[in-house]
C-alpha positions in Angstrom: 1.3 -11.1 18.1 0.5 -7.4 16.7 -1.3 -8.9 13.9 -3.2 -11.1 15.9 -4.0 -9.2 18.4 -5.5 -7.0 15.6 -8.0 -9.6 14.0 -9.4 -10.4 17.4 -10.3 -6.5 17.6 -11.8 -6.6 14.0 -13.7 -10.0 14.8 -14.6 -9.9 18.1 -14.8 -6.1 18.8 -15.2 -5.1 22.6 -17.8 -2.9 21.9 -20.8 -3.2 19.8 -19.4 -1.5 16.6 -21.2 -1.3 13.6 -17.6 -1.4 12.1 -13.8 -1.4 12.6 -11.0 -0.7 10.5 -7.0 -1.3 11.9 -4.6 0.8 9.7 -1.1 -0.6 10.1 2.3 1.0 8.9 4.5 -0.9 8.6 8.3 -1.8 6.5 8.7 -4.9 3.8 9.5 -7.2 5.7 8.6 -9.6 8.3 5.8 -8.1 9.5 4.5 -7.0 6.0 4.4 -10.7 4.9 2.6 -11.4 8.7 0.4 -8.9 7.2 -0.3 -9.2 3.6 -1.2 -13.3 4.3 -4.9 -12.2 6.0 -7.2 -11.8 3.2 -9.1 -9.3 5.0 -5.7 -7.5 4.3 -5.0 -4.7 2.1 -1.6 -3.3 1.2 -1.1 -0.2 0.0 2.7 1.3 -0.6 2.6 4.6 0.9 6.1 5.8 0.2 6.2 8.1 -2.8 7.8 11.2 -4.3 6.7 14.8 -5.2 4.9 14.9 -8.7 7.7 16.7 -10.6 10.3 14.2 -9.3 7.9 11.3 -10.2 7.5 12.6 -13.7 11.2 13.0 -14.1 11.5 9.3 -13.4 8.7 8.5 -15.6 10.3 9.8 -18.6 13.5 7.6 -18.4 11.2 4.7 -18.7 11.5 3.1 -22.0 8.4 2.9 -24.1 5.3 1.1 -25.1 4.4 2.8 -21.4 1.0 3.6 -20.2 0.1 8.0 -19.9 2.0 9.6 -16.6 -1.8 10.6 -15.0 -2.1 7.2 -15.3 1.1 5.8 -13.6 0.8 8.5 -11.2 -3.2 8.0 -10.1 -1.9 4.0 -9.4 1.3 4.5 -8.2 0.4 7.9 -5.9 3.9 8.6 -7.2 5.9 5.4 -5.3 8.7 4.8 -7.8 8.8 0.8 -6.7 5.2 0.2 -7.9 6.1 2.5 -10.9 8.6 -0.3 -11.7 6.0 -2.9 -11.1 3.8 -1.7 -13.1 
Protein backbone atom coordinates (compact mmCIF):
# COMPACT_ATOMS: atom_id res chain seq x y z
CA UNK A 1 0.00 0.00 0.00
CA UNK A 2 3.16 2.29 1.02
CA UNK A 3 4.51 1.65 -2.33
CA UNK A 4 1.57 2.45 -4.07
CA UNK A 5 0.47 5.05 -2.48
CA UNK A 6 3.97 6.51 -3.42
CA UNK A 7 3.72 6.13 -7.36
CA UNK A 8 0.39 7.85 -7.27
CA UNK A 9 2.35 10.91 -5.56
CA UNK A 10 5.24 10.66 -8.23
CA UNK A 11 2.51 10.24 -11.20
CA UNK A 12 -0.20 12.13 -10.36
CA UNK A 13 1.34 14.81 -7.93
CA UNK A 14 -1.20 17.07 -6.04
CA UNK A 15 0.37 19.99 -6.90
CA UNK A 16 1.80 21.21 -10.07
CA UNK A 17 5.51 20.05 -9.42
CA UNK A 18 8.01 20.42 -11.84
CA UNK A 19 9.39 17.22 -10.10
CA UNK A 20 9.15 14.65 -7.28
CA UNK A 21 11.41 12.30 -5.82
CA UNK A 22 10.11 9.62 -2.71
CA UNK A 23 13.25 8.33 -0.84
CA UNK A 24 12.30 5.17 0.98
CA UNK A 25 14.37 3.21 3.74
CA UNK A 26 13.71 0.35 4.05
CA UNK A 27 15.13 -3.65 5.23
CA UNK A 28 15.62 -6.74 2.52
CA UNK A 29 12.80 -7.98 2.61
CA UNK A 30 9.24 -7.83 1.72
CA UNK A 31 8.97 -4.53 1.16
CA UNK A 32 12.45 -4.20 -0.65
CA UNK A 33 11.27 -6.70 -3.23
CA UNK A 34 7.67 -4.49 -3.36
CA UNK A 35 10.15 -1.94 -4.09
CA UNK A 36 12.96 -2.89 -6.31
CA UNK A 37 10.03 -4.41 -8.92
CA UNK A 38 9.07 -0.52 -10.19
CA UNK A 39 11.51 0.34 -12.71
CA UNK A 40 11.29 3.90 -11.75
CA UNK A 41 13.05 2.24 -8.75
CA UNK A 42 16.48 2.63 -7.57
CA UNK A 43 18.17 0.74 -4.74
CA UNK A 44 20.92 1.77 -3.18
CA UNK A 45 22.42 -0.30 0.06
CA UNK A 46 23.00 2.24 2.57
CA UNK A 47 24.42 0.30 5.40
CA UNK A 48 28.22 0.51 5.51
CA UNK A 49 31.28 0.63 7.78
CA UNK A 50 33.93 3.30 8.70
CA UNK A 51 36.83 3.41 6.03
CA UNK A 52 39.52 1.70 8.17
CA UNK A 53 37.18 -1.18 9.13
CA UNK A 54 36.21 -1.42 5.37
CA UNK A 55 39.79 -1.69 4.35
CA UNK A 56 40.51 -4.25 6.94
CA UNK A 57 37.92 -6.38 5.32
CA UNK A 58 39.16 -5.63 1.97
CA UNK A 59 42.49 -7.11 2.50
CA UNK A 60 41.25 -10.70 3.59
CA UNK A 61 39.71 -10.87 0.21
CA UNK A 62 41.61 -13.16 -1.96
CA UNK A 63 43.14 -11.79 -5.15
CA UNK A 64 42.75 -11.00 -8.68
CA UNK A 65 40.60 -8.04 -6.81
CA UNK A 66 39.88 -4.68 -8.22
CA UNK A 67 42.05 -1.26 -6.11
CA UNK A 68 40.27 -0.50 -2.45
CA UNK A 69 39.32 3.36 -3.81
CA UNK A 70 37.67 1.49 -6.14
CA UNK A 71 35.59 -1.12 -3.96
CA UNK A 72 35.17 1.62 -1.65
CA UNK A 73 33.77 4.56 -4.21
CA UNK A 74 31.00 1.51 -5.25
CA UNK A 75 30.41 -0.08 -2.33
CA UNK A 76 30.39 3.35 0.03
CA UNK A 77 32.00 0.91 2.33
CA UNK A 78 28.76 -1.86 2.67
CA UNK A 79 30.66 -5.07 3.15
CA UNK A 80 27.54 -7.09 1.43
CA UNK A 81 28.01 -5.38 -1.91
CA UNK A 82 31.81 -5.70 -1.28
CA UNK A 83 31.01 -9.41 -1.51
CA UNK A 84 29.00 -8.92 -4.53
CA UNK A 85 31.20 -7.34 -6.19
Amino acid sequence: MYVKSLLSLVEYPPEGYERIVAIVATSEGFSRWEIGRHLWANIMPMWNMSKRGFEGLYEKLPSPKINFEEAWRLTGGNPRMLSQL
